[in-house]
C-alpha positions as CSV (number, residue, x, y, z in Angstrom):
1,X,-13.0,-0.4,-2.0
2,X,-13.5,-0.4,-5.7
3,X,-16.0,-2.8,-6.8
4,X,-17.4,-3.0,-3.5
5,X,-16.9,-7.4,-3.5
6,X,-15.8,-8.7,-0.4
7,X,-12.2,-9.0,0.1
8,X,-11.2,-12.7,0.4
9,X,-10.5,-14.1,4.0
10,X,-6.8,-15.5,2.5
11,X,-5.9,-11.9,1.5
12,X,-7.4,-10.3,4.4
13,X,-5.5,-12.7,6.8
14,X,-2.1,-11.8,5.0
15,X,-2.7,-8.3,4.5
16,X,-5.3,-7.0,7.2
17,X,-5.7,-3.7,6.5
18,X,-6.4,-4.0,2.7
19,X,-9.4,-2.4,1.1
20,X,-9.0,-4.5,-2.2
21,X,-9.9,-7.4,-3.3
22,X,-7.5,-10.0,-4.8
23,X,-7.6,-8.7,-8.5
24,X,-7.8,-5.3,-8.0
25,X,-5.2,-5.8,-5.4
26,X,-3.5,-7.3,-8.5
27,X,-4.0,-4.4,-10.2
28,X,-2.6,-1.8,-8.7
29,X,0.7,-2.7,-9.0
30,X,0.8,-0.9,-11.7
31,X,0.1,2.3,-10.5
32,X,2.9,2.0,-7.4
33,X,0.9,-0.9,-5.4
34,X,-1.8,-0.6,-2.8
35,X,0.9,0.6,0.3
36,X,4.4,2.4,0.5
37,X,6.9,1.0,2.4
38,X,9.7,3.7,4.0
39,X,12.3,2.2,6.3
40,X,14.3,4.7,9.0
41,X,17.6,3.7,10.6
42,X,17.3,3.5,14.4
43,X,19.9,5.8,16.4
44,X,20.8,4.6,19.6
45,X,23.2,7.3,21.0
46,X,22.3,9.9,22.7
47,X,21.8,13.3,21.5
48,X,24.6,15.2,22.6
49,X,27.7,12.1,21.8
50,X,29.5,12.5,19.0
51,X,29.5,8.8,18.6
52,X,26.9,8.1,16.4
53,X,25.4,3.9,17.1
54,X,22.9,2.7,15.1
55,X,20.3,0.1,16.0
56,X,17.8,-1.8,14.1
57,X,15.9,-0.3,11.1
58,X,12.2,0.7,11.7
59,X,9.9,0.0,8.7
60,X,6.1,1.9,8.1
61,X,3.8,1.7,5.5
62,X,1.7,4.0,4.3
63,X,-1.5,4.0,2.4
64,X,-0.9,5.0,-1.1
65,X,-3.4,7.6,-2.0
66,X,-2.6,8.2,-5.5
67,X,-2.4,5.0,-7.0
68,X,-5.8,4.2,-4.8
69,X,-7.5,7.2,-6.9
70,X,-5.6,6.2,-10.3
71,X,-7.1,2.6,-9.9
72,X,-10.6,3.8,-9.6
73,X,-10.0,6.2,-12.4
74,X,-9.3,3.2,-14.5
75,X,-12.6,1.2,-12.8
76,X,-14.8,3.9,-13.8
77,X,-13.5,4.5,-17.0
78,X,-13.7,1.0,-17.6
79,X,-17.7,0.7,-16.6
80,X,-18.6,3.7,-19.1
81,X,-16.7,1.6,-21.8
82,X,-18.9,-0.5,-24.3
83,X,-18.1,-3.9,-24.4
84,X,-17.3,-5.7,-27.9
């Protein structure tokens, strides 16, 4: 969480393990966006064939750390800022 609001039940039915709300989930986009997607091809052979058969593709997503900390870098800073 970065301004501590609550997340908004629309966002946290589509998305359910987000810790930002709508616009900072906006906002991190540009720092990568809040998850990282990786996909892996599925092998179905067996260990020892030669033949190599592939199955579906497996997808995960990860949590992405570094644009979590770069976006509340950017929070902060923007708190201590005067406004005009």
């Amino acid at each position: 969480m970065i301004c501590k609001q609550p997340i908004e039940s629309e966002r946290e039915e589509a998305i359910p393990d987000t810790r930002l709300c709508a616009a900072h989930g906006q906002e991190i986009e540009q720092f990568g966006g809040e998850f990282k997607l990786s996909a892996e091809q599925e092998k179905t052979s067996k260990k020892t064939s030669f033949k190599v058969n592939y199955g579906g593709i497996s997808t995960t997503r990860t949590r992405n750390i570094v644009a979590m900390e770069k976006l509340k870098d950017a929070y902060d800073l923007a708190q201590f800022e005067p406004e005009e």
